[in-house]
Backbone as CSV, one residue per row, in Angstrom:
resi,resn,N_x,N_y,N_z,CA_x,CA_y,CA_z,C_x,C_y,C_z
1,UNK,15.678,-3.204,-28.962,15.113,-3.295,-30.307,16.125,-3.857,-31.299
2,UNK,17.365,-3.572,-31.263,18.581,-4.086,-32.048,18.370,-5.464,-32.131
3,UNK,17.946,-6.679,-30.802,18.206,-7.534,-31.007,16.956,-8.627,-31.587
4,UNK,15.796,-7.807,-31.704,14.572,-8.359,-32.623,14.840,-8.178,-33.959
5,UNK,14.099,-8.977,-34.810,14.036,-9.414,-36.199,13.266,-7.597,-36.751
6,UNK,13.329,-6.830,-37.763,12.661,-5.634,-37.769,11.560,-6.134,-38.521
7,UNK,10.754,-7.103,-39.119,9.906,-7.149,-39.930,8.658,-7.343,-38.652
8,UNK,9.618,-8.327,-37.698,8.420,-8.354,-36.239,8.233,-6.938,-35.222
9,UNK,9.172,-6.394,-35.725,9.147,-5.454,-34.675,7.782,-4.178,-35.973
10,UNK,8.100,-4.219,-37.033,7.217,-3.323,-38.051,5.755,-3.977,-37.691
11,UNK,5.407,-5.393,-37.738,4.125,-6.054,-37.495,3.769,-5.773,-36.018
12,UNK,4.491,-5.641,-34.939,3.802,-4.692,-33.863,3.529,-3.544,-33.766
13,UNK,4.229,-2.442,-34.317,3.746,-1.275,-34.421,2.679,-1.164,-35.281
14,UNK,2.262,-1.761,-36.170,1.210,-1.505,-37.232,0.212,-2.035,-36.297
15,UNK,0.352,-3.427,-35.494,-1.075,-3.800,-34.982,-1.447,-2.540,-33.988
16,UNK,-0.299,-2.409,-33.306,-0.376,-1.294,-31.918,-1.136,0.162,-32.900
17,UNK,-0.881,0.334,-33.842,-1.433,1.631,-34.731,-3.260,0.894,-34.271
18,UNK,-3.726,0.445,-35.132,-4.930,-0.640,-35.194,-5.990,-0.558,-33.721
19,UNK,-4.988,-0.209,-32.656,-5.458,-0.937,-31.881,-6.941,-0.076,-31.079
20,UNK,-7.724,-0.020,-31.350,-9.104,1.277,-30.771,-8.758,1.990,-29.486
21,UNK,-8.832,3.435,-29.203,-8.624,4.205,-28.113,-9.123,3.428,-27.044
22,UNK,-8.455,3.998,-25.871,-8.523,3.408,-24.574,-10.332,3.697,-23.878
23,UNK,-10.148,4.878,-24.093,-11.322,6.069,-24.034,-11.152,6.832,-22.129
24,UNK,-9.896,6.726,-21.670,-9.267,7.222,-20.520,-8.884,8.543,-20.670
25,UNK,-8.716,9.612,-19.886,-8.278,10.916,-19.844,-7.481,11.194,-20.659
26,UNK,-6.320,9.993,-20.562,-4.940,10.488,-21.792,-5.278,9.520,-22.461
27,UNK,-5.329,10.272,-23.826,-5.843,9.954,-24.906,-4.381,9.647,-25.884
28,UNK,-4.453,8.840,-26.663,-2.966,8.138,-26.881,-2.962,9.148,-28.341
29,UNK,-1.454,9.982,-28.131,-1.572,10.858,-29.913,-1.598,10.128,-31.039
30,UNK,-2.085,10.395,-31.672,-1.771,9.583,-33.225,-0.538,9.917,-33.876
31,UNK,0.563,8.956,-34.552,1.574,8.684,-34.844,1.786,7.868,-35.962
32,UNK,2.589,8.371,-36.845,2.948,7.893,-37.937,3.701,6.412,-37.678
33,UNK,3.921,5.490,-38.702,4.578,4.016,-38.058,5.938,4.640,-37.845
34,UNK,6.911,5.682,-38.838,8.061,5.820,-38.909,8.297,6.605,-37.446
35,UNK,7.215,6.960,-37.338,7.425,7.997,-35.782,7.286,6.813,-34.920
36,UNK,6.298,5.643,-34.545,6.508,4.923,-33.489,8.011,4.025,-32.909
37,UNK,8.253,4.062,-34.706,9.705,3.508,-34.568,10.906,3.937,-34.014
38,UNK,10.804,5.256,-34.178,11.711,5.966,-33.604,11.798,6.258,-32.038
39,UNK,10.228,6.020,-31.726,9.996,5.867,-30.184,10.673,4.766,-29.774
40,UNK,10.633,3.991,-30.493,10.942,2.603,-29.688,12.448,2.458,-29.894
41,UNK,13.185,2.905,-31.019,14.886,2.522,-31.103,15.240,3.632,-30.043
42,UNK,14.900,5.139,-29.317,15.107,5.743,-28.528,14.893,4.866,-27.076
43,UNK,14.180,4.384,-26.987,13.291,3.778,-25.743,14.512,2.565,-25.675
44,UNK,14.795,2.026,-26.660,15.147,0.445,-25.899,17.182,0.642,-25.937
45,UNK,17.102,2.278,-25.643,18.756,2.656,-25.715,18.806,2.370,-23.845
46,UNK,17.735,2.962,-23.542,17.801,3.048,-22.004,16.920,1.967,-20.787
47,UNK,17.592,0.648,-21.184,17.251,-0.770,-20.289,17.775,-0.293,-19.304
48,UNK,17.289,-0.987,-18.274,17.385,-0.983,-16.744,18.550,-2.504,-16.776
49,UNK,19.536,-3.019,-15.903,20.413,-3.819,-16.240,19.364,-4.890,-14.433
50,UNK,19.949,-5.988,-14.599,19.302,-7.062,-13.803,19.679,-6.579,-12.279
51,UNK,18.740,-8.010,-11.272,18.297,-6.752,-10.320,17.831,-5.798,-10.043
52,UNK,16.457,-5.725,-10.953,16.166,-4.262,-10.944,14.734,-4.371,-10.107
53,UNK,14.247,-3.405,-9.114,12.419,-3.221,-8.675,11.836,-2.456,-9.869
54,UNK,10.811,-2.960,-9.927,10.054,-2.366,-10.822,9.094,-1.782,-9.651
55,UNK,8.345,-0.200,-9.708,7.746,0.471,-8.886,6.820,1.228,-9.667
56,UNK,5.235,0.205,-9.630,4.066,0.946,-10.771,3.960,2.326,-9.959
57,UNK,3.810,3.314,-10.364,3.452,4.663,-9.814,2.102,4.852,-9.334
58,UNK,1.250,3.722,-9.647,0.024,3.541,-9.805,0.251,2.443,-8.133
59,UNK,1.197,1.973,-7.456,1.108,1.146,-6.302,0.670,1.357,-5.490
60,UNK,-0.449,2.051,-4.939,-0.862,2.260,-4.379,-2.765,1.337,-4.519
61,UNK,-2.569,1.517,-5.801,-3.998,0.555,-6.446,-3.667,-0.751,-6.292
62,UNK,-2.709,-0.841,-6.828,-1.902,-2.311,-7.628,-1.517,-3.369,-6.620
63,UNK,-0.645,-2.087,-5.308,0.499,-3.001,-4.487,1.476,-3.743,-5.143
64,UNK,1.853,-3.614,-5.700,2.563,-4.761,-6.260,3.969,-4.077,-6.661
65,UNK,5.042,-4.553,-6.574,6.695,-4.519,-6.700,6.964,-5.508,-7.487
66,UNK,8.054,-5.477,-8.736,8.149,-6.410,-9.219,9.664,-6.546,-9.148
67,UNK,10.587,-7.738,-9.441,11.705,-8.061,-9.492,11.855,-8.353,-10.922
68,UNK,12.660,-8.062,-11.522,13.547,-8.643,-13.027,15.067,-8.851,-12.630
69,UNK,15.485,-10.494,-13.118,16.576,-10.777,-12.939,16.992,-10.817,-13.870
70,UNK,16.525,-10.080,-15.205,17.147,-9.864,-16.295,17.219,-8.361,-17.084
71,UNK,18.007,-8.006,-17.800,17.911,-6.673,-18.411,16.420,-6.289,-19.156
72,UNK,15.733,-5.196,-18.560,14.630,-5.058,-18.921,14.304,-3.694,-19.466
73,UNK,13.035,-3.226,-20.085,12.860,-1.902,-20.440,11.043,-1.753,-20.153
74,UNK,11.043,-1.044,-19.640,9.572,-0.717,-18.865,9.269,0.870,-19.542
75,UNK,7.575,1.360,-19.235,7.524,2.362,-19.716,7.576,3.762,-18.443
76,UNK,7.112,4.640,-18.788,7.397,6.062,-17.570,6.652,5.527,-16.619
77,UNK,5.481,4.844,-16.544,4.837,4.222,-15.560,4.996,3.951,-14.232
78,UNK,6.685,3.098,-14.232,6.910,2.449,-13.750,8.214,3.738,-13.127
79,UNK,8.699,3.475,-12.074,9.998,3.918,-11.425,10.627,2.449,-10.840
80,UNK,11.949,2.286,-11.284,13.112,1.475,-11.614,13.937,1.831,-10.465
81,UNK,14.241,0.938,-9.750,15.371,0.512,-9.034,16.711,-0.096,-9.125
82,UNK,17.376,-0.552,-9.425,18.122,-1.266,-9.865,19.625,-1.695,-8.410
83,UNK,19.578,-2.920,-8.297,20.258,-2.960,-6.982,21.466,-3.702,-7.552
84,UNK,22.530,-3.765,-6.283,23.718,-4.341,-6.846,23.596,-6.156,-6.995
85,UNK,23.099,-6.455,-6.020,22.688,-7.662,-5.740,21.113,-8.189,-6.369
86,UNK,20.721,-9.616,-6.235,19.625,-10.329,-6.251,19.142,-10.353,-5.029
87,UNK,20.015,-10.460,-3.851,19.558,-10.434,-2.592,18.811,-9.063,-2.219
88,UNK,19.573,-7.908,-2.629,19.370,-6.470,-2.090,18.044,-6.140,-3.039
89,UNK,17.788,-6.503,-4.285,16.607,-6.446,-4.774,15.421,-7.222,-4.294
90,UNK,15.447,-8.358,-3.743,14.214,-9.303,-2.896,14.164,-8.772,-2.179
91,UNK,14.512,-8.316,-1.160,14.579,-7.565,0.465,13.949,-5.985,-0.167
92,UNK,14.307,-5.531,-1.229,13.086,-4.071,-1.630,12.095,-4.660,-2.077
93,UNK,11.621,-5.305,-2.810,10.474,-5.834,-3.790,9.733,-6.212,-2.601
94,UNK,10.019,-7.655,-1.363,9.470,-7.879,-0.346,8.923,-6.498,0.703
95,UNK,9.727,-5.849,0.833,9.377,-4.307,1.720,8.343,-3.980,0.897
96,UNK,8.374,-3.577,-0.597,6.753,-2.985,-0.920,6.044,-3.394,-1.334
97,UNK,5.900,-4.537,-0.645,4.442,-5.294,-0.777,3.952,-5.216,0.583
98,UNK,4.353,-5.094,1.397,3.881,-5.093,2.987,3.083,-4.028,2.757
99,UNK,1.835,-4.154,4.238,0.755,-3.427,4.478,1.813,-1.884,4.973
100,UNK,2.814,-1.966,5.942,3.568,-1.048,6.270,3.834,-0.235,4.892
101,UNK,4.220,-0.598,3.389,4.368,0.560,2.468,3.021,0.786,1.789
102,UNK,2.471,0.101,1.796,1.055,0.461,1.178,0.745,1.931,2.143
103,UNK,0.708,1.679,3.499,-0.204,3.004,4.198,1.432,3.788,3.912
104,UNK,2.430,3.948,3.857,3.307,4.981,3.269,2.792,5.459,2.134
105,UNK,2.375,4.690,0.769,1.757,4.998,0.026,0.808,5.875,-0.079
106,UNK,-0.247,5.134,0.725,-1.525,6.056,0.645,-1.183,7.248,1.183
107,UNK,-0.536,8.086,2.251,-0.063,9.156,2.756,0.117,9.977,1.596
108,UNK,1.366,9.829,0.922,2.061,10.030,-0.030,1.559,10.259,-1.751
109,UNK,0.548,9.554,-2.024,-0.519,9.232,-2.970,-0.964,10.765,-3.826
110,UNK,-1.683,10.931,-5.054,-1.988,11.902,-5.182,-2.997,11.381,-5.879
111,UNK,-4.696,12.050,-6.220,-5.498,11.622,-6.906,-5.343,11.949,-8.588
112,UNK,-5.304,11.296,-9.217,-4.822,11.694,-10.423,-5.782,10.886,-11.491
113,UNK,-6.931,10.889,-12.616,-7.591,10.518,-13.505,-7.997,9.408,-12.535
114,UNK,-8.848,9.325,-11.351,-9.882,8.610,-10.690,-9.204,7.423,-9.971
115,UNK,-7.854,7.229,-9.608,-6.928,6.821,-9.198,-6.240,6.999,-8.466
116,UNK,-5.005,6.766,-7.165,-4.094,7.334,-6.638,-2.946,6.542,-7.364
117,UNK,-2.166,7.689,-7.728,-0.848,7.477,-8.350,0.230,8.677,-7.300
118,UNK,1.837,8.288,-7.779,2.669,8.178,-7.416,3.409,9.083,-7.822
119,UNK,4.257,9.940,-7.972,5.539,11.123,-8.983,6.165,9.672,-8.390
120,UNK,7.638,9.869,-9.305,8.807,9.614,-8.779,9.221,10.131,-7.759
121,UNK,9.240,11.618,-7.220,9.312,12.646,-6.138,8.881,11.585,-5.227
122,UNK,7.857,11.841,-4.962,6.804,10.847,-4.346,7.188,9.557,-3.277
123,UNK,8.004,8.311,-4.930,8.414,7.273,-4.050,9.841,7.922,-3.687
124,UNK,10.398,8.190,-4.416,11.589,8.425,-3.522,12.206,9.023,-2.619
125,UNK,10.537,9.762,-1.958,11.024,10.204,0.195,10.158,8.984,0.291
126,UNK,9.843,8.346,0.281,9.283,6.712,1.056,10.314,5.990,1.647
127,UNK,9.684,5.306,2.966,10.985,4.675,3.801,11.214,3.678,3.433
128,UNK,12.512,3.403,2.956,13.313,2.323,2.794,13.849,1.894,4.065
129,UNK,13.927,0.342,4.571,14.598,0.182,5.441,16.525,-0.176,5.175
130,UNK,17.276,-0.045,6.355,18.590,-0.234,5.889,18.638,-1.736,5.744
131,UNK,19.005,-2.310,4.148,19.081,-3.495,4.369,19.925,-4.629,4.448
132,UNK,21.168,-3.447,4.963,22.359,-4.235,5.448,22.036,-4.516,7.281
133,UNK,20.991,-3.860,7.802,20.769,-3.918,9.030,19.225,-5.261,8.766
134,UNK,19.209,-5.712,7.842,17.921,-6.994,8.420,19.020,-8.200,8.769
135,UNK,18.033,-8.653,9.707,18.999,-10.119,9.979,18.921,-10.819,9.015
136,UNK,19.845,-12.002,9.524,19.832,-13.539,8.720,18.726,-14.533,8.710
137,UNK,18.334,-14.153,9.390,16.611,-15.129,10.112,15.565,-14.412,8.524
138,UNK,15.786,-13.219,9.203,14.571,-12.350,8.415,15.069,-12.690,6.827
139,UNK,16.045,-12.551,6.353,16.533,-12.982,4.787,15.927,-14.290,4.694
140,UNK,16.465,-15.358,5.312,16.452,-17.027,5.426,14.632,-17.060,4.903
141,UNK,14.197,-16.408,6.020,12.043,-16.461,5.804,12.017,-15.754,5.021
142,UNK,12.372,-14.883,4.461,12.027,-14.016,2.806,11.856,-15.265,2.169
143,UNK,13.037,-15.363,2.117,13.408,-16.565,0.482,12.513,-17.821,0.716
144,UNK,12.331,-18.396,2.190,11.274,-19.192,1.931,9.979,-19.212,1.489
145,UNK,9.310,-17.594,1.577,8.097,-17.652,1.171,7.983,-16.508,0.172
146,UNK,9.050,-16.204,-0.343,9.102,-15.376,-1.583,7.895,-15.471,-2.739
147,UNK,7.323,-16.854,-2.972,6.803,-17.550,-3.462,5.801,-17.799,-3.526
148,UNK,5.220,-17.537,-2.210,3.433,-17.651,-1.703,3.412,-16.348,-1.325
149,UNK,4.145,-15.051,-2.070,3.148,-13.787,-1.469,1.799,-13.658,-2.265
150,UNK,1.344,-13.029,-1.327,-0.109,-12.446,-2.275,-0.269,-10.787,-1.818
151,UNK,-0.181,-9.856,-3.005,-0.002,-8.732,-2.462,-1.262,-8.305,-2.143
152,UNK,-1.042,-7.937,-1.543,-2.163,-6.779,-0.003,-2.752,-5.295,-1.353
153,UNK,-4.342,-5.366,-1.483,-4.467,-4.164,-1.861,-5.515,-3.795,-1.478
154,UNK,-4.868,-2.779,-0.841,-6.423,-2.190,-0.024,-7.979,-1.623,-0.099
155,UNK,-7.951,-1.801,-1.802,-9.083,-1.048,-2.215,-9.999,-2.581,-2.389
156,UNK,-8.953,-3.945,-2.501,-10.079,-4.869,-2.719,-9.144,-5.542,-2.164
157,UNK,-9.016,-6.170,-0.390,-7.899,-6.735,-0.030,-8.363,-8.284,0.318
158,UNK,-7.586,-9.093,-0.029,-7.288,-10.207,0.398,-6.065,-10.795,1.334
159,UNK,-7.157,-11.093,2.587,-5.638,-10.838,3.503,-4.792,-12.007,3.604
160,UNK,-3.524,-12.228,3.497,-2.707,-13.226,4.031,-2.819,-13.769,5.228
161,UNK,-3.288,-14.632,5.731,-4.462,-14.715,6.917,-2.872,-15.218,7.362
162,UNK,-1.747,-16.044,6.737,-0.726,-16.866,7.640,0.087,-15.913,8.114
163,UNK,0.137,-14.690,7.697,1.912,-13.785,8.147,0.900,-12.049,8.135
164,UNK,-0.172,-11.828,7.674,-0.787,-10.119,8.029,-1.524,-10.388,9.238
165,UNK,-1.913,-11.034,10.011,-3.052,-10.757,10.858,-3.806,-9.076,11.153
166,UNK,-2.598,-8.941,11.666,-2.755,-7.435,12.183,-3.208,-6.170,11.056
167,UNK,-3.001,-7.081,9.831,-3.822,-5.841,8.271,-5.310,-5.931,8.334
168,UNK,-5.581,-7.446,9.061,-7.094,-7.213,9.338,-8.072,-5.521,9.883
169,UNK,-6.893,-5.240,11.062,-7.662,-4.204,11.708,-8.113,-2.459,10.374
170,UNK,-6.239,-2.772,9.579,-6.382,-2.099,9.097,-7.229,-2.189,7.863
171,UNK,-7.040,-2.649,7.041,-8.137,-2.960,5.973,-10.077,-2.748,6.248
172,UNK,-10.126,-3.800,7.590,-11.606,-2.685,7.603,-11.548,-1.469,8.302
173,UNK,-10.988,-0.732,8.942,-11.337,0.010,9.167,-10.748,1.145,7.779
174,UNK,-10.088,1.188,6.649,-10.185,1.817,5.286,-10.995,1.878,4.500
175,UNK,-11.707,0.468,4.502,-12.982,0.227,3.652,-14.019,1.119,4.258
176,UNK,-14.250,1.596,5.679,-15.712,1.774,6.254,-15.276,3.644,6.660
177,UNK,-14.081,3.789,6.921,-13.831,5.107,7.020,-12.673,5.767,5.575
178,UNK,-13.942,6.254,4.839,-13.106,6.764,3.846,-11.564,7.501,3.877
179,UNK,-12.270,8.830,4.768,-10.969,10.094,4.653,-9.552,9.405,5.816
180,UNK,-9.840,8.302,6.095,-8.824,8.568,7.226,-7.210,8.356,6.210
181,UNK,-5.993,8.522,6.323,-4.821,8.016,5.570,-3.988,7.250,6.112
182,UNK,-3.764,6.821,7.514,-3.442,6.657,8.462,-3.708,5.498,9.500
183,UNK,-3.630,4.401,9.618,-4.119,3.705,11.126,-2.398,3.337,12.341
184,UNK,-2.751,3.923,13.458,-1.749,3.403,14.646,-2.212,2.856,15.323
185,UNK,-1.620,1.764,15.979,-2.308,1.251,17.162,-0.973,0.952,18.324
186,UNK,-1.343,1.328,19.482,-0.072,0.927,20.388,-0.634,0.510,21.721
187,UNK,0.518,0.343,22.724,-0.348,-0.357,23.738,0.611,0.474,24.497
188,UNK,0.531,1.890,25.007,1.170,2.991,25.695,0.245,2.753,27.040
189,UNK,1.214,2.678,28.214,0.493,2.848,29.729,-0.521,3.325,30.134
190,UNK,-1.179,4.588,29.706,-1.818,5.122,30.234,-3.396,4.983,29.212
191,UNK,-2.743,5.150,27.966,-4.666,4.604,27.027,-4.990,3.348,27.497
192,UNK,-3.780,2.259,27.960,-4.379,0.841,28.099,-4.903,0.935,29.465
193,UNK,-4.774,1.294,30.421,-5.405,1.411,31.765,-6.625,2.254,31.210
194,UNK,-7.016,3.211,30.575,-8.242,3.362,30.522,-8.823,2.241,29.827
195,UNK,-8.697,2.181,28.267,-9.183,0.732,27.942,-9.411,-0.311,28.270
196,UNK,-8.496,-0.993,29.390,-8.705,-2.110,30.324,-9.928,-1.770,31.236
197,UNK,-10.095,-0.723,31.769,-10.861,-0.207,33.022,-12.247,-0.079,31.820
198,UNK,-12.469,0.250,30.923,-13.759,0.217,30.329,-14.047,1.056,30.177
199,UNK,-13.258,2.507,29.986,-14.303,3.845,30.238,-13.703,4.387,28.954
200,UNK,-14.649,5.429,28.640,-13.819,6.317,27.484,-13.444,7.365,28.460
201,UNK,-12.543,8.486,27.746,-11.843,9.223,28.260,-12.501,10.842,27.937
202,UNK,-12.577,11.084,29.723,-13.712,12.475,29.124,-12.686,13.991,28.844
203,UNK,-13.394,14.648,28.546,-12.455,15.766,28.245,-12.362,16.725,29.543
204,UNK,-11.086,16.599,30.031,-10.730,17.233,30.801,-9.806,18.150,31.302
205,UNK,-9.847,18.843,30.094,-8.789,20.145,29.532,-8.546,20.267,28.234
206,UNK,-8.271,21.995,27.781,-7.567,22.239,26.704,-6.882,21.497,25.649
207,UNK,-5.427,21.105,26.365,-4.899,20.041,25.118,-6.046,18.989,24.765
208,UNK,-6.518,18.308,25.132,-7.277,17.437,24.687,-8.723,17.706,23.835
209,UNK,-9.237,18.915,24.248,-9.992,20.058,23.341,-9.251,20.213,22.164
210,UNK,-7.891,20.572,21.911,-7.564,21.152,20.837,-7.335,19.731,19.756
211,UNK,-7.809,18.811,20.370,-7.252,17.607,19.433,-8.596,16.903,18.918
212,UNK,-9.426,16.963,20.282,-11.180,15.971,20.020,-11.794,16.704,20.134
213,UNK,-12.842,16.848,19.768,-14.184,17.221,19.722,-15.036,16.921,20.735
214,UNK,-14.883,16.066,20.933,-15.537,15.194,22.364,-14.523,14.103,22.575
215,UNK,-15.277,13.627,23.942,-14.746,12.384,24.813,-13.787,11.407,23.864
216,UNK,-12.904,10.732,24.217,-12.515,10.014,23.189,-13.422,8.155,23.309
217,UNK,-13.997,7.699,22.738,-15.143,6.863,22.924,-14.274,5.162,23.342
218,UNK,-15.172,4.944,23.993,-14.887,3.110,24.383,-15.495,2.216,23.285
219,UNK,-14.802,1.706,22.841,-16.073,-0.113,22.100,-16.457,-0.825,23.331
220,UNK,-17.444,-1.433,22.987,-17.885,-2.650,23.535,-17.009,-3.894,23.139
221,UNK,-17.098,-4.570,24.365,-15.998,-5.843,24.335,-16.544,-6.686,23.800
222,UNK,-15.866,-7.317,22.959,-15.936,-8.599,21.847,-16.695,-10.150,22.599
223,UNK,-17.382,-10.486,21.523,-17.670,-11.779,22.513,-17.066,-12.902,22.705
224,UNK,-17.323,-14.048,22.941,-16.123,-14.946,22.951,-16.406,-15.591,21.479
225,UNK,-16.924,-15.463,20.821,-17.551,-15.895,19.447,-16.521,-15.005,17.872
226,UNK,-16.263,-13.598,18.669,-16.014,-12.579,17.833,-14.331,-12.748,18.096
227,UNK,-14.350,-13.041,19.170,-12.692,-13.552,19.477,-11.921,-14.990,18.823
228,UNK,-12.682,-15.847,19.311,-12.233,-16.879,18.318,-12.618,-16.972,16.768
229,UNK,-13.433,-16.963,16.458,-13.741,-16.460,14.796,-12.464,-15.773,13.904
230,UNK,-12.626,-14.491,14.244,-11.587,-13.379,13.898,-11.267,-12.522,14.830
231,UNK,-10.386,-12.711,15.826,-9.825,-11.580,16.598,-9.804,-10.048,15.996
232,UNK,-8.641,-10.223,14.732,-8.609,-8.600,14.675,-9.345,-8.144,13.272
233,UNK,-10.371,-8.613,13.089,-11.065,-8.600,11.831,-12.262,-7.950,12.577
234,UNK,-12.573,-8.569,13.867,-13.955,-8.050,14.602,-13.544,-7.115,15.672
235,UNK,-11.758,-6.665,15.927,-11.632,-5.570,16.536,-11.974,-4.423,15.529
236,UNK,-11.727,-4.358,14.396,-12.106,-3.453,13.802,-13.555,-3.162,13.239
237,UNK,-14.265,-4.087,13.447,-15.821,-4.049,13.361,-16.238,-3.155,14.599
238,UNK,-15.652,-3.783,15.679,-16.532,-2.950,17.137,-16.111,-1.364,16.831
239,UNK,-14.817,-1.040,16.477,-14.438,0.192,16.172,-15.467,1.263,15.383
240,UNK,-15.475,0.584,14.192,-16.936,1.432,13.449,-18.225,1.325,13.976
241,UNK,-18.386,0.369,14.102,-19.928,0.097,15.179,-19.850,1.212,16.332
242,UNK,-18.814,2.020,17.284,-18.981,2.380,18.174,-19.442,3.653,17.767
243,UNK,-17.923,3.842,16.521,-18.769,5.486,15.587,-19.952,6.142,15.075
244,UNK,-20.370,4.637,14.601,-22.113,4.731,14.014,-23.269,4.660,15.195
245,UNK,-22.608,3.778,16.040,-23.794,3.687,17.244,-23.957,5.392,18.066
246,UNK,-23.037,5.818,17.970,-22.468,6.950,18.543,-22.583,8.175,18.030
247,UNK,-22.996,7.968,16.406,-23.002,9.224,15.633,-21.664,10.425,15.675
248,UNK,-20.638,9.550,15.837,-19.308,10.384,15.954,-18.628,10.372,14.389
249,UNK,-17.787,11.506,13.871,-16.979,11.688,13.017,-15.916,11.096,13.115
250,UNK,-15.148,10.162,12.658,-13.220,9.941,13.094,-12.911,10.973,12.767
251,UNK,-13.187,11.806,11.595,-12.021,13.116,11.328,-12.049,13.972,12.448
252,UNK,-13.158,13.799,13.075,-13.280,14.873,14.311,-12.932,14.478,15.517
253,UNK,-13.047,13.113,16.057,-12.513,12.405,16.479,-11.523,11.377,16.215
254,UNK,-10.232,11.650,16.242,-9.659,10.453,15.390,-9.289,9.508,16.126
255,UNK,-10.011,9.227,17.576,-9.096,7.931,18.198,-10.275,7.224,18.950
256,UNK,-9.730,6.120,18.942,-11.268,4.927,20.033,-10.301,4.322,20.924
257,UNK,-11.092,4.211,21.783,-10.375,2.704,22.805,-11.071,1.612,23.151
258,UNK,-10.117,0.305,22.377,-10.922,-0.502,22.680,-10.972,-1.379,23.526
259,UNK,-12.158,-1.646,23.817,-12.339,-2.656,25.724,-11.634,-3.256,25.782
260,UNK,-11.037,-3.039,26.798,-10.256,-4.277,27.046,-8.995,-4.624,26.639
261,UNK,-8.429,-3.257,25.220,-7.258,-3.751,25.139,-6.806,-2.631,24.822
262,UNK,-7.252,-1.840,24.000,-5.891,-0.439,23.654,-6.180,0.447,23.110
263,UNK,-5.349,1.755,22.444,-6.009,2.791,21.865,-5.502,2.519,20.305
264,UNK,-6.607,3.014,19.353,-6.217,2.397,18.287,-6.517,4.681,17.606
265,UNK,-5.910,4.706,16.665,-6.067,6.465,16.288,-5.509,6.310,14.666
């Protein structure tokens, strides 16, 4: 605030006075101009210095990480990073935009005024990777496509069809199964031999009682139409199709196998 003109800085607070309620849960207090002012010469004591992530608390809606390579001041909204480097800040900002922190997110998430938002608490047990341990390759392709991200949000996603493929599976199957928080998929020895072989897996003991409800179910195998089209856009179609054809719960069941290739839970 020191380094604005004060007659511009008085003509924003008066419009910001002006400006009609939001009409949202938090309702903004009413404040004198001499009181907003004082908000703001308090507020702009404590900038964040360059290199900094910006982390909406709200990222979980948003997706989105932001970078400032300049000294900035954001509101409580936001949780601030601040790295030593430009490099060490791209390599976080890039990490939370991936589909991998989004579903950290959603885990982590709390419903808050018709929204999932974030504590600070919150992001800061979220996994960071070590990012003195990424390679030189992996830095080199950051910085080349730093530029063409498009962040991933799962409530209305648009997928990066060149570098997510694999968010396909996840994205529909979030849209079509509300409660789940969670998608894994692996290709472990023993689900893929059933999956390959075509069968679902019947219940044939206790542990597996204490986990399903019933059998754990097969999809039907993709056609050659559903394969070339969209591979993993229409693996996750057969997935819900098997639930609905089937009249099965995921919460009650939380795992499928699908023909032909693996167990997805």
């Amino acid at each position: 605030m020191t380094t604005n003109d004060e007659q511009i800085i008085d003509e924003i607070i008066d419009s910001y006075i002006q400006l009609p309620a939001c009409g949202g849960r938090q309702q903004r207090q009413e404040k004198t101009h001499q009181e907003w002012k004082r908000i703001l010469q308090r507020e702009s004591r404590n900038g964040f210095g360059q290199n900094s992530v910006l982390v909406h608390r709200a990222i979980r809606t948003s997706g989105k990480a932001y970078l400032s390579t300049k000294q900035v001041f954001v509101s409580t909204n936001f949780v601030v990073y601040t790295m030593s480097t430009y490099e060490e800040a791209l390599l976080l900002s890039t990490w939370m935009t991936t589909i991998f922190y989004q579903l950290i997110c959603e885990v982590t998430s709390r419903d808050q005024e018709g929204m999932r938002k974030m504590e600070v608490a919150d992001i800061n047990t979220t996994f960071i990777p070590q990012l003195d341990m990424i390679s030189l390759n992996t830095r080199n392709r950051i910085n080349e496509i730093k530029d063409e991200i498009v962040f991933l949000n799962l409530k209305n996603p648009e997928i990066r069809l060149k570098y997510d493929n694999d968010a396909k599976y996840y994205v529909y199957l979030y849209k079509h199964f509300a409660n789940i928080k969670a998608v894994v998929h692996t290709h472990s020895t023993n689900t893929v031999a059933w999956a390959q072989a075509g069968r679902s897996l019947p219940v044939y003991g206790t542990t597996h009682a204490n986990t399903f409800y019933s059998e754990v179910p097969i999809t039907r195998h993709l056609t050659n139409e559903e394969v070339t089209e969209s591979y993993e856009w229409n693996t996750g179609k057969v997935i819900v199709e098997a639930f609905e054809n089937q009249n099965l719960d995921p919460s009650a069941i939380p795992t499928v196998l699908v023909n032909g290739h693996g167990p997805f839970t």
